[in-house]
RODO-2510 file (C-alpha; in nm, 4 decimals, decimal comma):
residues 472
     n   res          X          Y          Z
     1     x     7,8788     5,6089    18,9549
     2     x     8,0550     5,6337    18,6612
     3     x     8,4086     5,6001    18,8556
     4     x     8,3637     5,2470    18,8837
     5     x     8,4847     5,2166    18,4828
     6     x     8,7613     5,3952    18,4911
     7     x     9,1276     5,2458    18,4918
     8     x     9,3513     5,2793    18,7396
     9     x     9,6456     5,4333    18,5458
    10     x     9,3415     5,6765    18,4074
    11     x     9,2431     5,7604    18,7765
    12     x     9,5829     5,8125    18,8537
    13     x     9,6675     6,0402    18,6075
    14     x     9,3256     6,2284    18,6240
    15     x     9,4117     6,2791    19,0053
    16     x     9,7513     6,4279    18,8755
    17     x     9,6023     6,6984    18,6822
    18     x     9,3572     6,7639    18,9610
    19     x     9,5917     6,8222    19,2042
    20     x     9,8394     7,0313    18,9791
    21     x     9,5296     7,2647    18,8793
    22     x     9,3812     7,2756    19,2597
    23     x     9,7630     7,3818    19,3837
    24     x     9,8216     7,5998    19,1143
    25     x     9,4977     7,8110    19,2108
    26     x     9,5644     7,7319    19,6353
    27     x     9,8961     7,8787    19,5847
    28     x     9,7632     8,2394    19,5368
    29     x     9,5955     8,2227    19,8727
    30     x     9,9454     8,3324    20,0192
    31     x    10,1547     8,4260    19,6792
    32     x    10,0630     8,8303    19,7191
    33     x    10,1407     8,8297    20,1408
    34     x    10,4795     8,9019    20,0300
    35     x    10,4227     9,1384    19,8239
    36     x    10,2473     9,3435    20,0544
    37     x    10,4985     9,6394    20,1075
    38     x    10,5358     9,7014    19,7626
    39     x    10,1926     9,7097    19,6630
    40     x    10,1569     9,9758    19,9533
    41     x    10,4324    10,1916    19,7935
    42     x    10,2883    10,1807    19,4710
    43     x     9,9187    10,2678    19,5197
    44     x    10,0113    10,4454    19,8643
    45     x     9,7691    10,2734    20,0777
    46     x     9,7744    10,1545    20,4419
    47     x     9,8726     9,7857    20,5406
    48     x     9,4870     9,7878    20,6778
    49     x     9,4049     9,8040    20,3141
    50     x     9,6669     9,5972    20,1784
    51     x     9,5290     9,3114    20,3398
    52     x     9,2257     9,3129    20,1100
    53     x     9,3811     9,1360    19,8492
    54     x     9,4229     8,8461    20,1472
    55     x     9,0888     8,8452    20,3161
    56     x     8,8732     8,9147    20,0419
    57     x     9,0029     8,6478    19,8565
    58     x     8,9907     8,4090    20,1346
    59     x     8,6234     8,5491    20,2118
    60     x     8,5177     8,4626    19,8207
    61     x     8,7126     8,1513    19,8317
    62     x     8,5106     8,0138    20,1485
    63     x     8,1608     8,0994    19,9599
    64     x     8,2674     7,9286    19,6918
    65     x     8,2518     7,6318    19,8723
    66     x     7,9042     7,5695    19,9681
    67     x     7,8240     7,6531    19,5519
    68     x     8,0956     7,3860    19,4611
    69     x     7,8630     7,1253    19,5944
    70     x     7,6039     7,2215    19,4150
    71     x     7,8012     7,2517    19,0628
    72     x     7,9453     6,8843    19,1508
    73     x     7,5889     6,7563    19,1371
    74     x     7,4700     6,9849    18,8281
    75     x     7,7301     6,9917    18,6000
    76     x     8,0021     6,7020    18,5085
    77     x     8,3684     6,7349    18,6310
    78     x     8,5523     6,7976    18,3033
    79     x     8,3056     7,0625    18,2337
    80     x     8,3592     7,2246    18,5700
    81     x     8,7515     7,2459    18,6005
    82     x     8,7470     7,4047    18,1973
    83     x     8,5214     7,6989    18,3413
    84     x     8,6971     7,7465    18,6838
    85     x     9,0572     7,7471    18,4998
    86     x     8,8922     7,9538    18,2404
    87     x     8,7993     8,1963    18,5117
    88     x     9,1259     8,1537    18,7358
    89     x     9,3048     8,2941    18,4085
    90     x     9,1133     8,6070    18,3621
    91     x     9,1683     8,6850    18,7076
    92     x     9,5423     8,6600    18,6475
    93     x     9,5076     8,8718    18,3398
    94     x     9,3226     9,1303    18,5002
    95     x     9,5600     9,1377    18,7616
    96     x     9,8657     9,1584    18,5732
    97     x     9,7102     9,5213    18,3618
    98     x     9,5620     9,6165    18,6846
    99     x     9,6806    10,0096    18,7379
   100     x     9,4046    10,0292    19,0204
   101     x     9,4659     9,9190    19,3883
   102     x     9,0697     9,8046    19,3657
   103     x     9,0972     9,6505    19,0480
   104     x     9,3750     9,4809    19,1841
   105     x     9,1392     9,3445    19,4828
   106     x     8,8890     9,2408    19,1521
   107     x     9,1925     9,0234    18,9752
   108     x     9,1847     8,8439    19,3739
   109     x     8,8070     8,8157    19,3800
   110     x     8,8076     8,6191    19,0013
   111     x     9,0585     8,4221    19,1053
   112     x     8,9189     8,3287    19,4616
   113     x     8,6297     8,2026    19,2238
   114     x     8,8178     7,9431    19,0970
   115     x     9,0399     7,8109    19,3491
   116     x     8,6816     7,7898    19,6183
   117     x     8,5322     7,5687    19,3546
   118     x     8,8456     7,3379    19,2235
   119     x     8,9415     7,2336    19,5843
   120     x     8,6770     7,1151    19,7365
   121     x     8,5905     6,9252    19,3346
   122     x     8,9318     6,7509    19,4023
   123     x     8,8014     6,6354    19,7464
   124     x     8,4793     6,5129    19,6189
   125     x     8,6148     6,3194    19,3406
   126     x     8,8845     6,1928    19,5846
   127     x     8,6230     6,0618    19,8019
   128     x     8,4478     5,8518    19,5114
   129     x     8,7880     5,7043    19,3802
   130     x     8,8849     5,5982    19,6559
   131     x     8,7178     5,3564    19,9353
   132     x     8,7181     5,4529    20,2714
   133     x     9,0200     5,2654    20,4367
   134     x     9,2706     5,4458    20,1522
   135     x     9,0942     5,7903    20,2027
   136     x     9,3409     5,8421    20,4564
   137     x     9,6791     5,8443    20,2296
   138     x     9,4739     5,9972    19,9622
   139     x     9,3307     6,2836    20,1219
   140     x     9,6907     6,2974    20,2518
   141     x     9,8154     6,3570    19,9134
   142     x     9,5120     6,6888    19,8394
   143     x     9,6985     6,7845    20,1699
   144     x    10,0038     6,8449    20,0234
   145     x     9,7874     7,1128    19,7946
   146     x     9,5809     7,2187    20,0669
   147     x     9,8687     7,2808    20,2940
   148     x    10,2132     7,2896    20,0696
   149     x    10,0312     7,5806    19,8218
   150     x     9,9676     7,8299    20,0605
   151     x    10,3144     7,7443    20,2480
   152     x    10,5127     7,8109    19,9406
   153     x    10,3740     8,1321    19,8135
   154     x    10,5403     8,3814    20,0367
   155     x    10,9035     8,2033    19,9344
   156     x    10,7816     8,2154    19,5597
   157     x    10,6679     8,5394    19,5742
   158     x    10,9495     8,6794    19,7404
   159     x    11,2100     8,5202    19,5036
   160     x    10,9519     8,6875    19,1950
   161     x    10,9011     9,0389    19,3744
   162     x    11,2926     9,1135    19,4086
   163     x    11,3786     8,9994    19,0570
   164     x    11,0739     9,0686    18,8785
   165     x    10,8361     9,3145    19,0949
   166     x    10,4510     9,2476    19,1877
   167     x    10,2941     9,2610    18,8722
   168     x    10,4515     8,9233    18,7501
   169     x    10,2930     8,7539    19,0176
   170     x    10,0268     8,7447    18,8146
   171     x    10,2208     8,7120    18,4732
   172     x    10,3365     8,3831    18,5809
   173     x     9,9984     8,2165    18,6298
   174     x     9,9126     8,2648    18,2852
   175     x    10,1466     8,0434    18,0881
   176     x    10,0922     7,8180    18,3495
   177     x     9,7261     7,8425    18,3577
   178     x     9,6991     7,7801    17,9855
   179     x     9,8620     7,4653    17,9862
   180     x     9,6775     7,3110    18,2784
   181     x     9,3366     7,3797    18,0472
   182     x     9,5241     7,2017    17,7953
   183     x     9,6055     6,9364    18,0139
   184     x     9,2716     6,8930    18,1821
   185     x     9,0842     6,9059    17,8079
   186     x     9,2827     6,5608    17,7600
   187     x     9,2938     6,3809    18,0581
   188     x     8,9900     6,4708    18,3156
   189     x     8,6880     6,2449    18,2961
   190     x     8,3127     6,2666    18,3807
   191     x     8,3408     6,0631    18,6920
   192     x     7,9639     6,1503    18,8264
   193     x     7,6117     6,1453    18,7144
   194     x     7,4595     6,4874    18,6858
   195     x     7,1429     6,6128    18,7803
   196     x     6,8893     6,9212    18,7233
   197     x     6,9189     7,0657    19,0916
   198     x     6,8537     7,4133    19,1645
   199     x     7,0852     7,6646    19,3095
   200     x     6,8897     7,8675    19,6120
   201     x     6,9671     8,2388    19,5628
   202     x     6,8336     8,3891    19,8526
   203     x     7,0759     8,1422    20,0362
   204     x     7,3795     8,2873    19,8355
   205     x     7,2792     8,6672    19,8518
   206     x     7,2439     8,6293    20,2266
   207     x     7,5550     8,4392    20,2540
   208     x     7,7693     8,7174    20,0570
   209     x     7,5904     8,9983    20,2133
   210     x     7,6690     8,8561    20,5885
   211     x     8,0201     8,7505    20,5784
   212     x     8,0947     9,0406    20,3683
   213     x     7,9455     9,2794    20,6062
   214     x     8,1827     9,1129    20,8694
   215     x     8,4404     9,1271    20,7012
   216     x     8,4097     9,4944    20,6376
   217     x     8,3381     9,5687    20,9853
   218     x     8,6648     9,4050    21,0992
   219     x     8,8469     9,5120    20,8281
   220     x     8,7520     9,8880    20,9246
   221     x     8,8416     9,8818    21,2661
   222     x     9,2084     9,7814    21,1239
   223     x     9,1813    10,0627    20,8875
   224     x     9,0319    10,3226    21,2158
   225     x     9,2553    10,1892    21,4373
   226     x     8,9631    10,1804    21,6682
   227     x     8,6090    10,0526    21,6934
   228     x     8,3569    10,2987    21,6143
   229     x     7,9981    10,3376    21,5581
   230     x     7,9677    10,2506    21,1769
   231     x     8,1997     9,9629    21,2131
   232     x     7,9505     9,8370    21,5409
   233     x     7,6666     9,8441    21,3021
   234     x     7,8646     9,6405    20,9964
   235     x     7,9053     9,3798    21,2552
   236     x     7,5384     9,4014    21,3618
   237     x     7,4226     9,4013    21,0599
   238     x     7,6340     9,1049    20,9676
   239     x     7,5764     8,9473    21,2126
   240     x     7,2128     8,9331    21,1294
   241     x     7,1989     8,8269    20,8118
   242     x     7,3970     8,5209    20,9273
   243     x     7,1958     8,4625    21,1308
   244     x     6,9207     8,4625    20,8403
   245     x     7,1351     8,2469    20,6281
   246     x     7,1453     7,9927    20,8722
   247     x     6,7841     8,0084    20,9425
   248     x     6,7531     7,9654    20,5459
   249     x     6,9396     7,6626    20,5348
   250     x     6,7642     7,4461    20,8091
   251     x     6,4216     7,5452    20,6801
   252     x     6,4569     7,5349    20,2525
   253     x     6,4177     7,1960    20,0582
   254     x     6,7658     7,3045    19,8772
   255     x     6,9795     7,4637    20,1127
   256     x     7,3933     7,6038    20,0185
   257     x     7,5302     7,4505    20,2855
   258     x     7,3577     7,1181    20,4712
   259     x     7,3789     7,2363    20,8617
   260     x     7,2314     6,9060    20,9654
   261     x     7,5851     6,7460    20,9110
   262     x     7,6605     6,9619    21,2195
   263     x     7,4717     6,7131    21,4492
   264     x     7,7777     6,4860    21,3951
   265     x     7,9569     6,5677    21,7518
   266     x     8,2498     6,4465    21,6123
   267     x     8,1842     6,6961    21,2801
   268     x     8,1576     6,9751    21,4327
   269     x     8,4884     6,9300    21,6830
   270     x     8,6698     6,8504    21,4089
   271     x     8,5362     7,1164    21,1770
   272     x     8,6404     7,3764    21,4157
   273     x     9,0061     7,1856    21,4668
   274     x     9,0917     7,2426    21,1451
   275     x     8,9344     7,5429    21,1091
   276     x     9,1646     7,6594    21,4031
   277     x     9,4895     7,5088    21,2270
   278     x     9,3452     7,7346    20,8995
   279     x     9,3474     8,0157    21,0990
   280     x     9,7107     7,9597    21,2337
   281     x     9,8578     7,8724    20,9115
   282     x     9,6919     8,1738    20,6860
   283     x     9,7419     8,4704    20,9504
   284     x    10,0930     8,3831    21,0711
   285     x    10,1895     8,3339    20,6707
   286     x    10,0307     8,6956    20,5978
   287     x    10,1995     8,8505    20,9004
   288     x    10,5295     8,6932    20,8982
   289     x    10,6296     8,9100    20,5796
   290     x    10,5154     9,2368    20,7114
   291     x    10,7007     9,1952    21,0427
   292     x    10,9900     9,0621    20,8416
   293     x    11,0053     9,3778    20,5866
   294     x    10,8694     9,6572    20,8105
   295     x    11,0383     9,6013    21,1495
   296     x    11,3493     9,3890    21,0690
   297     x    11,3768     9,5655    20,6798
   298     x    11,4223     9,2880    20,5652
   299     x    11,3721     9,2034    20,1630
   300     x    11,0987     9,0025    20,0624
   301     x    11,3006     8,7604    19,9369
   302     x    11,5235     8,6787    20,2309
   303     x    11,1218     8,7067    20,3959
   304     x    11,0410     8,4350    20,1206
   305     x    11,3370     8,2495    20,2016
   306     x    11,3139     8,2469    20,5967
   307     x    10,9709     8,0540    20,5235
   308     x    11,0680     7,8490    20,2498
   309     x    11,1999     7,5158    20,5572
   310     x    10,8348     7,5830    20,6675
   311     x    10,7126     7,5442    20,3299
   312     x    10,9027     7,2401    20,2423
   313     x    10,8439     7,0565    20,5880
   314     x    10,4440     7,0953    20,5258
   315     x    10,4753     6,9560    20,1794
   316     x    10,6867     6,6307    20,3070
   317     x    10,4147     6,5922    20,6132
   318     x    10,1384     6,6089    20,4599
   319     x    10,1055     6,2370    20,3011
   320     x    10,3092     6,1471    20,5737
   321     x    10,0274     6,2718    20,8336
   322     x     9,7649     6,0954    20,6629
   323     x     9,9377     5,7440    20,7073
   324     x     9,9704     5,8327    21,0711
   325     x     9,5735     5,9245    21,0960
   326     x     9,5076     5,5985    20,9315
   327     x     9,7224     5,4187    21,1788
   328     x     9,6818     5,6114    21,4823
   329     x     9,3608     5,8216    21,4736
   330     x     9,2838     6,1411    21,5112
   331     x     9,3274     6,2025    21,8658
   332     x     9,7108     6,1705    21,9131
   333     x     9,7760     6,3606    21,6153
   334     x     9,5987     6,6751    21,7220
   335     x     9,7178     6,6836    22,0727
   336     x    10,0429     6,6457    21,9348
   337     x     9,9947     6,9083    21,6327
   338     x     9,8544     7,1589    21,9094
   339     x    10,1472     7,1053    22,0915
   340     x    10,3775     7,1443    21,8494
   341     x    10,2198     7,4780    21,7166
   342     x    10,2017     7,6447    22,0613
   343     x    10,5778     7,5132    22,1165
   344     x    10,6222     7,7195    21,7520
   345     x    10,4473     8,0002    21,8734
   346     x    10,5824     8,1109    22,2305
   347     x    10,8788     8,2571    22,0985
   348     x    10,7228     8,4533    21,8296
   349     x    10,5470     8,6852    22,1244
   350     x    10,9084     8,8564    22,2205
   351     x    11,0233     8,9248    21,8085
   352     x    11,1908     9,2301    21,7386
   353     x    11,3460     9,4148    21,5422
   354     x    11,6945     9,2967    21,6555
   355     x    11,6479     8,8921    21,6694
   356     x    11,8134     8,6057    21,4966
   357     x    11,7199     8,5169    21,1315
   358     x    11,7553     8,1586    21,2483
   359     x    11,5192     8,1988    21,5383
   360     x    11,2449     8,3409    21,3255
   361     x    11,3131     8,0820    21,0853
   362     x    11,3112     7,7645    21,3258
   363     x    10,9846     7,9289    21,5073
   364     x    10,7811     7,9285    21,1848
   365     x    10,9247     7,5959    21,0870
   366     x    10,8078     7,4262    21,3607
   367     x    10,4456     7,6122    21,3812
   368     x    10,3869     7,4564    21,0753
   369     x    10,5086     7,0798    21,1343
   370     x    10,2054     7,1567    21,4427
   371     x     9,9619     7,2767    21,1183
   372     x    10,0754     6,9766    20,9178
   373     x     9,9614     6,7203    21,1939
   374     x     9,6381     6,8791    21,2793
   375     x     9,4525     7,0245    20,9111
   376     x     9,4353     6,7539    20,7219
   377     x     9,4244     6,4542    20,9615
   378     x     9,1236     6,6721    21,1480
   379     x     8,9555     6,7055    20,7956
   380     x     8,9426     6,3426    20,7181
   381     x     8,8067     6,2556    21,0771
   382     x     8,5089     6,4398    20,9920
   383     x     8,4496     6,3262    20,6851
   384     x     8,4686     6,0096    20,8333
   385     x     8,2043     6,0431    21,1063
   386     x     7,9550     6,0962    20,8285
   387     x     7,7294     5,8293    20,6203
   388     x     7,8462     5,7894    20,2979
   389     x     7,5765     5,9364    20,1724
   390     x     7,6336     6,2963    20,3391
   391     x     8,0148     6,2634    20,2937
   392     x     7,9856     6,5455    19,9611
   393     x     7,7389     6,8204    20,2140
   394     x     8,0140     6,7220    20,4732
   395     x     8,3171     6,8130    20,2647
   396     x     8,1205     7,1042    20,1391
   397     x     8,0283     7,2665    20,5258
   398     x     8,3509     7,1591    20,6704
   399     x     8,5578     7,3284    20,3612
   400     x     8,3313     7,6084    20,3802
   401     x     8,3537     7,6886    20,7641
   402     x     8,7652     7,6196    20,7493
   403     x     8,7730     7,9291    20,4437
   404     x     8,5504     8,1741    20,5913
   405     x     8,7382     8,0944    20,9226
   406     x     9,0325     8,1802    20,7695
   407     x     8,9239     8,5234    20,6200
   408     x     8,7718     8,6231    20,9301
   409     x     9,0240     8,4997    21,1612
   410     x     9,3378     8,6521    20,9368
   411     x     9,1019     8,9852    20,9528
   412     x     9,1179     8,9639    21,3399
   413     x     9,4659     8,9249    21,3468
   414     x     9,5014     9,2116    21,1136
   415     x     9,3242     9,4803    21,3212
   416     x     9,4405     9,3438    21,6226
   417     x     9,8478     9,4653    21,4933
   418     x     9,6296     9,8308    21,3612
   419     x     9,4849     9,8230    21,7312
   420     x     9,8029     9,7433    21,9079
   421     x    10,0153    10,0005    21,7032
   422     x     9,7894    10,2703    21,7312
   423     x     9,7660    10,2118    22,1109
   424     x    10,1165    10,2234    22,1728
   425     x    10,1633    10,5201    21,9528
   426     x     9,9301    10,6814    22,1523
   427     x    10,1031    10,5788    22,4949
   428     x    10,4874    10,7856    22,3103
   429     x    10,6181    10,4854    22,1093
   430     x    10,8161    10,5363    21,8395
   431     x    10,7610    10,4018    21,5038
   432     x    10,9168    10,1001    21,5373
   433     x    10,8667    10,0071    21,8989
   434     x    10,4501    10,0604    21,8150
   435     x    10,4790     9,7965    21,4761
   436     x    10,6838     9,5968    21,7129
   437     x    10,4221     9,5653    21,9811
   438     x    10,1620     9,5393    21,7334
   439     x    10,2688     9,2323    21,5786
   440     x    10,4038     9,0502    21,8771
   441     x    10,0332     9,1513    21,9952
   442     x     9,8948     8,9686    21,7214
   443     x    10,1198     8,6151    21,7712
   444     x     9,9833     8,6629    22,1258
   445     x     9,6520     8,5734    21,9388
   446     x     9,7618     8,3267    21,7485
   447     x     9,9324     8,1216    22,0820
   448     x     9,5479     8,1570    22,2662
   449     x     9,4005     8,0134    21,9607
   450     x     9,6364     7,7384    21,9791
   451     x     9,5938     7,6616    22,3465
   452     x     9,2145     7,6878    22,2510
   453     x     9,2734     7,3858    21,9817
   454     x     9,4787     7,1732    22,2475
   455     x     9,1678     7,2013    22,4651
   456     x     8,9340     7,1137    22,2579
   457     x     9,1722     6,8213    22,0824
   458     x     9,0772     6,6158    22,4502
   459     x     8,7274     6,5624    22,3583
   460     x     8,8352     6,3400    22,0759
   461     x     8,9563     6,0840    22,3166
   462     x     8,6409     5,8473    22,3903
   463     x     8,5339     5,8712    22,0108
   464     x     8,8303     5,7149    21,8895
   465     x     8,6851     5,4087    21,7725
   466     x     8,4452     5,5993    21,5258
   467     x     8,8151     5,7631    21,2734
   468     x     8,8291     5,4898    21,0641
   469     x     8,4869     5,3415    21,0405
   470     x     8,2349     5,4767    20,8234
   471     x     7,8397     5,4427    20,9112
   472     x     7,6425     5,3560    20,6269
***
């Protein structure tokens, strides 16, 4: 490998660049959620439809993945991170003209392109730089990206929607786009040998056709209010064609996404750890400023600003959480993370319209120091339990399964509030008293799928020995 010849100082400052472009693109996973309520206003849509701009672009995001691993093998990294920036900034132009709520959802899509294919990159090249006893700390460092972008997008969007509006969401990431292609033209090296492999399109097509379909089965019943025929038969039909895909991928010479890492016990648990922490981080941070706005009226910068402690305490964890895997393993961490997040998330079930800033603020805050201890940490396990030789199919599944998680699991929580509301509308509630039950419905979700991580977090007890070791 050609990372072998290149300088430390060099490393370090490619990993720089890296990290600035992969959190540049991870923090518009969450930069619209606050932005929500005035998007509705100005194409007059419902919040069922709003949240399109969120799922979809989690939904492309998580395909990307799978496709990343493929490009990492077939094209060099310099190469690579040109295009995807390249990309990320025509989404943000499109975007920022967009006078169309769908066109809007497009500007997501392009830049959902990007950001699925630059993060997991920055893993993989993380993972050759560095040997296995300092993956730890370093992967705690992508953390901070992974977990710190998404956290800070609601504050930063907030702060940008009451001074600015919506559309300059967008506006910003072009300047700022611009000079990380600049940046990365300079200073990124070719740190891997390429080679001619070939992308399996069946694989893709049924991979966008199934989630898709899910996605617009769940996202229908949110948009109904109620499950009806046509959205039983998206989910069928979805349902199916994963079903294809995955049949696809243990059976082709040249699958997406390697399944066979799967067989890894300790892979899989972990997988769907951190998938569950995704989950908990990505709904929560979409619904927090739509309960904030439309029940306590609220602006969405006092919104942005209620989450910003949240924001910052997930930024200074995340290296921080990393030392403590390396140290301590994974098993302590997650029961405590779990812990932590259900502590966070008990009081969030009684919110209304009428409670303390400070207890809204302190609840989120301490949700995601439960996140910080569990997504990361939980990631690096599995990587981990793998050969060295499958950790890049590994990084791809894992990363993969965490994003589409997150789409599907945000969409969940979605038309679980559209389900809740309508319910209690029909049973006399006002208004506010329906939105009221419908999101305290929905952080009801959130606290089982906690209690369902602490759970699982126990069967990571008698493979302890395997965190830090790597099997060759």
């Amino acid at each position: 490998m050609k990372n072998n010849n290149l300088k430390s100082y060099r490393r370090t400052l490619m990993m720089f660049v890296l990290l600035l472009g992969a959190f540049l693109t991870l923090l518009t996973e969450t930069l619209i959620n606050n932005a929500l309520p005035s998007i509705m206003k100005a194409f007059d849509i419902s919040q069922a439809t709003a949240q399109w701009l969120s799922t979809a672009y989690l939904l492309v995001a998580g395909l990307m993945v799978p496709i990343s691993a493929w490009v990492f093998k077939r094209y060099s990294v310099r190469s690579t991170v040109l295009v995807m920036l390249s990309i990320f900034l025509l989404g943000s132009i499109i975007g920022y003209v967009a006078n169309d709520f769908w066109w809007l959802v497009v500007a997501r899509i392009v830049q959902a392109v990007a950001a699925g294919s630059l993060m997991p990159l920055v893993q993989n090249v993380t993972l050759l730089l560095y040997p296995a006893e300092k993956r730890g700390a370093a992967l705690g460092m992508t953390g901070i990206v992974v977990s710190f972008g998404p956290a800070l997008g609601p504050t930063l969007s907030g702060w940008i929607v009451d001074n600015a509006g919506w559309r300059d969401l967008f506006g910003i990431l072009i300047p700022l786009t611009v000079a990380l292609v600049i940046a990365s033209f300079f200073f990124v090296k070719d740190v891997t040998q390429t080679s001619q492999t070939q992308l399996d399109a069946r694989s893709l097509i049924y991979s966008t056709l199934g989630f898709g379909t899910l996605l617009y089965g769940l996202s229908d019943i949110g948009n109904a209010g109620k499950i009806t025929v046509t959205t039983l038969l998206a989910l069928l039909v979805g349902v199916v064609i994963v079903a294809m895909f995955v049949y696809r991928q243990l059976h082709t010479d040249n699958p997406l996404i390697e399944l066979r890492v799967f067989s890894s016990h300790r892979f899989s648990l972990t997988t769907i750890l951190s998938s569950i922490s995704n989950i908990a981080l990505l709904s929560v941070e979409l619904v927090m400023p739509l309960y904030l706005q439309n029940v306590r009226g609220d602006s969405a910068l006092i919104s942005g600003l209620i989450m910003l402690p949240g924001a910052l305490l997930m930024g200074v964890l995340s290296p921080i959480t990393g030392r403590l895997y390396d140290r301590f393993g994974i098993y302590h961490l997650s029961l405590v993370g779990y812990s932590i997040l259900i502590l966070g998330t008990i009081p969030m079930m009684f919110f209304t319209h009428a409670t303390a800033l400070w207890l809204v603020m302190v609840a989120y805050a301490i949700r995601v120091v439960g996140i910080a201890f569990v997504m990361m940490p939980t990631f690096t396990a599995g990587i981990n339990a793998l050969p060295d030789k499958l950790s890049v199919y590994g990084n791809a599944a894992g990363s993969t399964v965490r994003q589409i998680a997150g789409s599907l699991g945000t969409a969940v929580v979605m038309l679980t509030i559209s389900l809740a509301t309508s319910v209690s509308t029909g049973h006399g509630a006002n208004h506010l008293a329906a939105l009221t039950n419908g999101y305290q419905a929905a952080f009801v979700i959130s606290l089982i799928m906690a209690v369902i991580g602490l759970v699982l977090s126990f069967g990571l007890y008698q493979r302890k020995a395997v965190v830090t070791s790597k099997k060759n």
